[in-house]
LOSETOR-960875 format. One record per residue (C-alpha): residue in three letters; y, x, z. Coordinates in pm, 1 decimal. Layout:
REM residues N
rest,yy,xx,zz
ALA,Y,X,Z
...
END
This chain:
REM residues 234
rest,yy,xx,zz
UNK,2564.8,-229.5,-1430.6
UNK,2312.9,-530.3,-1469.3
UNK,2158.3,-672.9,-1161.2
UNK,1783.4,-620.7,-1147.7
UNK,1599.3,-994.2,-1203.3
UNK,1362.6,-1103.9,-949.9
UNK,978.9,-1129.2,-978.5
UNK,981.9,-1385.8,-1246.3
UNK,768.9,-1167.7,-1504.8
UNK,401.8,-1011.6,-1450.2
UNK,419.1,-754.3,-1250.4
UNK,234.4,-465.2,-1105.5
UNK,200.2,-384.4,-747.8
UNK,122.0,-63.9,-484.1
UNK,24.3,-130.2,-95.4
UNK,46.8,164.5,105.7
UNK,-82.9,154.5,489.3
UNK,-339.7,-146.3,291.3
UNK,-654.8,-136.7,579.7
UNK,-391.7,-197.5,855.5
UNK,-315.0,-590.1,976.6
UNK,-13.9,-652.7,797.3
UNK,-164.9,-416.5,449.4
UNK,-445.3,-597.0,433.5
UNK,-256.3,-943.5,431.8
UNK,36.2,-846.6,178.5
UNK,-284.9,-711.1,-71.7
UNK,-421.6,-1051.7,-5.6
UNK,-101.4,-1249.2,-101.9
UNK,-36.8,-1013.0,-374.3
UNK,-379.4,-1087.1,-511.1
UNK,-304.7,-1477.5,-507.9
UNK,40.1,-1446.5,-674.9
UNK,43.0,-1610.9,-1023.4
UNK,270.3,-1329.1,-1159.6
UNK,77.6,-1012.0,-997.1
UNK,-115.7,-873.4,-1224.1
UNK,-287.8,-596.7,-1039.2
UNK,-237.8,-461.3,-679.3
UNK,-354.6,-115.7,-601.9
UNK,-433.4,-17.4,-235.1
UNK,-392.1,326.4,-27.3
UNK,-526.4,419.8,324.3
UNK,-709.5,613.0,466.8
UNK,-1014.5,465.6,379.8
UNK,-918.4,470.5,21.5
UNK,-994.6,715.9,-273.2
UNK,-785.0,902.3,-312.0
UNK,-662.6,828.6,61.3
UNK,-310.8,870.1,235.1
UNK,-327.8,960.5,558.1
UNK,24.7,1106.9,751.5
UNK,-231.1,1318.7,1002.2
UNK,-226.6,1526.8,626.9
UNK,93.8,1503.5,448.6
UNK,-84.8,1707.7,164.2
UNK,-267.8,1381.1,105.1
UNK,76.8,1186.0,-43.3
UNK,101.8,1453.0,-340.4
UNK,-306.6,1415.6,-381.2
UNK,-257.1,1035.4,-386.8
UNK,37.1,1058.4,-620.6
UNK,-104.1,1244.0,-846.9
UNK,-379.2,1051.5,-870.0
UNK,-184.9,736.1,-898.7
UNK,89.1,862.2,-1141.1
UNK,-83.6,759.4,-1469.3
UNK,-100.1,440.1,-1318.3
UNK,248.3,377.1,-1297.8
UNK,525.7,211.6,-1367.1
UNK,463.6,-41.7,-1070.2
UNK,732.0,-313.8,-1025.2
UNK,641.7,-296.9,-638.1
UNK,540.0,-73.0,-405.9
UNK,539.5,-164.7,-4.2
UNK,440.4,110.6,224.1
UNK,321.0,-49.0,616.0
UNK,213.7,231.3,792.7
UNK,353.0,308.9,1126.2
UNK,246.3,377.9,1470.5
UNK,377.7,188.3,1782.2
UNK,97.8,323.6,2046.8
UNK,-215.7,507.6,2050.4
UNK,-521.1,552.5,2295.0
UNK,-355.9,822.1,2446.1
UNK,-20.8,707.0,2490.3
UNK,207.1,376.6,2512.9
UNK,560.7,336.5,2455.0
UNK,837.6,514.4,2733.5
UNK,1017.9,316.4,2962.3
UNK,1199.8,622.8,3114.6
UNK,1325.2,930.1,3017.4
UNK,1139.3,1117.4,3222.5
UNK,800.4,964.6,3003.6
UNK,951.3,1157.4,2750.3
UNK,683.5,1399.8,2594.6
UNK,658.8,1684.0,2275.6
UNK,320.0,1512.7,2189.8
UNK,407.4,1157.2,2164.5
UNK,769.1,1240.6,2007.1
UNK,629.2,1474.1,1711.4
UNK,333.3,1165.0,1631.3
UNK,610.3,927.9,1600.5
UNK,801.9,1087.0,1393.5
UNK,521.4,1225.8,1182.2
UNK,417.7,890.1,1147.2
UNK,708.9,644.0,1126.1
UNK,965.6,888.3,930.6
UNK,846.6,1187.9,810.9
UNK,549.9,1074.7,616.6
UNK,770.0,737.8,467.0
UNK,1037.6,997.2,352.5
UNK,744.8,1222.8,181.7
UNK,613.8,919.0,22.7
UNK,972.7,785.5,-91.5
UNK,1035.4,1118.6,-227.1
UNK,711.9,1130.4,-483.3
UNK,664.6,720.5,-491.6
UNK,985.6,625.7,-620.4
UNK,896.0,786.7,-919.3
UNK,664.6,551.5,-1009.9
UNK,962.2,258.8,-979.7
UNK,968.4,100.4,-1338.9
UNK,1326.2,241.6,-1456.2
UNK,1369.8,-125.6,-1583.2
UNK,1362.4,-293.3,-1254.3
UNK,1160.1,-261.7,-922.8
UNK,1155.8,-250.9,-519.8
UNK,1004.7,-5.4,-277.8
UNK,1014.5,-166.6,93.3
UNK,891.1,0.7,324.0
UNK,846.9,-129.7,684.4
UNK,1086.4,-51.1,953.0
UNK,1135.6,-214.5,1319.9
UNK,1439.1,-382.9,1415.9
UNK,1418.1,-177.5,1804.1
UNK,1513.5,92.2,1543.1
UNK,1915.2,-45.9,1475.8
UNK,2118.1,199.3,1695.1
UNK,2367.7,-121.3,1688.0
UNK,2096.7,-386.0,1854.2
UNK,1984.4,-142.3,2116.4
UNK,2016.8,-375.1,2422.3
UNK,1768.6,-283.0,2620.1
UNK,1675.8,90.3,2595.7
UNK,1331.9,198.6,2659.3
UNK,1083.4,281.9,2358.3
UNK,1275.9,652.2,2308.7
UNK,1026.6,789.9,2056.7
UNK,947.4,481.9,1875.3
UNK,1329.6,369.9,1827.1
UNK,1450.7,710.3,1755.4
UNK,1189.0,755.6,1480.6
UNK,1247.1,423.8,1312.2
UNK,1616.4,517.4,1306.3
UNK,1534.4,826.9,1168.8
UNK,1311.9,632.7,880.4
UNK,1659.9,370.4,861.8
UNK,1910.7,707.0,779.1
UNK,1643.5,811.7,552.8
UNK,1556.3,520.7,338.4
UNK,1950.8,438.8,352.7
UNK,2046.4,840.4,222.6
UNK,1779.9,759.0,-79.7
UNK,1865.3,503.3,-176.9
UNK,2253.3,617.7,-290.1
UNK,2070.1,906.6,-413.1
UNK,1850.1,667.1,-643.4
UNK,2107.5,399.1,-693.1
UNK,2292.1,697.9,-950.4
UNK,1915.7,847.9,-1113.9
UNK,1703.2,441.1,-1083.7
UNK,2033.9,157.9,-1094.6
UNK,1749.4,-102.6,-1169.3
UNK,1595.4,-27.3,-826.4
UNK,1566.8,-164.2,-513.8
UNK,1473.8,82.2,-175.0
UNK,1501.5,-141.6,135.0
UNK,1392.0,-121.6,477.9
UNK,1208.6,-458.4,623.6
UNK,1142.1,-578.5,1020.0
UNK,845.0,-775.8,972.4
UNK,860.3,-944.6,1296.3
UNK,626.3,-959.1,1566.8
UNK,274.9,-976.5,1427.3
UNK,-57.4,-1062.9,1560.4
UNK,-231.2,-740.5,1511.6
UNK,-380.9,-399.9,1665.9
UNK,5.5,-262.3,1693.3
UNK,147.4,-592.1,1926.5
UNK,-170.5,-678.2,2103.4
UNK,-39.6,-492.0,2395.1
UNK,280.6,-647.4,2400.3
UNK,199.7,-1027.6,2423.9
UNK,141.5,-1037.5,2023.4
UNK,-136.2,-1258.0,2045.4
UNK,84.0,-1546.6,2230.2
UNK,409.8,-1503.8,2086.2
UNK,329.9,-1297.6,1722.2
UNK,305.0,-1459.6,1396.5
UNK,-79.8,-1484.8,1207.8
UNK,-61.6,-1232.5,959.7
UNK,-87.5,-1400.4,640.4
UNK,237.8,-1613.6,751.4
UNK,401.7,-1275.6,817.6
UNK,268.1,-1117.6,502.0
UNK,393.4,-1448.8,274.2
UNK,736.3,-1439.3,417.2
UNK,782.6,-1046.7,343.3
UNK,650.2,-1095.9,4.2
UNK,921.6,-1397.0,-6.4
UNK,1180.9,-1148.5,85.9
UNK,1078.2,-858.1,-143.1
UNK,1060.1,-1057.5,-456.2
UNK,1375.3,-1219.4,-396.0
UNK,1542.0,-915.8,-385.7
UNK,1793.5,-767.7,-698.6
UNK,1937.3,-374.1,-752.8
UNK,2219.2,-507.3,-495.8
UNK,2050.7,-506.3,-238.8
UNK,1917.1,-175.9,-247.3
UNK,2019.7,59.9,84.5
UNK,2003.9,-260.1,323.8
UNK,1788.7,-327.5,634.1
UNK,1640.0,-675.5,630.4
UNK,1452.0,-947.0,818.4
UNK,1097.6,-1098.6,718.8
UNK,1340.4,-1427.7,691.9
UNK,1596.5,-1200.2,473.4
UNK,1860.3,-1142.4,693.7
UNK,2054.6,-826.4,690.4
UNK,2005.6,-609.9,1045.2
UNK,2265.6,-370.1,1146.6
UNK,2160.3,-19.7,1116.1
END
């Protein structure tokens, strides 16, 4: 089977999750890449929109999208960390139904949904969908504990992308379905957690993913990496 080539040719590009703090910057980068030709956005401010409050939305927005395709690269960003009515647990006993279901609503079940009718739209000839994970979610690097529903669901997302993508690797060889920890960000998500002092501005973040994703060949496909292209233990 032939590798996939890099980003070396024009290409055509999807951001999912694009209104959020790292979204926005990846659509910007994208936009100032010599070989992107065109970078479509979805959100939930977008038309159609994409919202994992309504997983009926991801058909809507796929079948809006799908005469659109082949893209070259899609990148989905949503996720939720914390909300106004909840942070992350530090105990079991914090441990509740509401703030469990969100997070896995959010962080796996609507990524799998969208893997399911997005890869579609993978150019057969070569392409990457990356969607981003957390590195709390490796199983393996859990040092410290704490964060129950937010680890547990990125794990979920982690089995998930890593199940598709041997599924994919025998129906799309050309393609690439990773998983990426962007890192600590300056943005809505880490603000709570000392992201403004020790997170990284979000166009740096957004540059180095981008560096990461377009590096990337068929190989690699089913791995869990680092903003700086590392591999993380599952």
């Amino acid at each position: 089977m032939q590798t996939m080539t890099t980003f070396t040719k024009p290409f055509c590009a999807l951001v999912i999750g694009a209104s959020g703090t790292i979204g926005q910057s990846l659509v910007k980068a994208l936009d100032a890449h010599p070989n992107c030709t065109q970078v479509l956005q979805l959100s939930r401010h977008t038309q159609p929109a994409i919202d994992y409050h309504d997983l009926a939305t991801i058909q809507t927005a796929f079948d809006n999208l799908k005469e659109q395709a082949p893209f070259q690269l899609i990148i989905n960003t949503i996720g939720v960390l914390h909300t106004q009515q909840w942070m992350p647990e530090k105990r079991l006993k914090d441990l509740n139904e509401v703030q469990l279901k969100d997070q896995f609503l959010i962080n796996a079940i609507g990524p799998a949904l969208t893997i399911q009718q997005f890869s579609q739209l993978i150019d057969s000839q070569g392409g990457v969908f990356a969607t981003l994970s957390a590195k709390v979610g490796s199983i393996e690097d859990n040092r410290l504990g704490g964060w129950y529903s937010y680890r547990s669901s990125k794990a979920a997302l982690n089995m998930l992308i890593k199940t598709a993508a041997i599924e994919l690797k025998r129906t799309k060889p050309n393609m690439a379905l990773v998983a990426i920890h962007p890192g600590t960000v300056k943005s809505t998500l880490s603000q709570p957690f000392r992201g403004d002092e020790i997170g990284r501005d979000p166009d740096q973040a957004a540059n180095e993913i981008l560096s990461v994703v377009l590096s990337l060949t068929s190989a690699d496909t089913g791995t869990f990496k680092t903003y700086n292209g590392e591999n993380l233990p599952w």
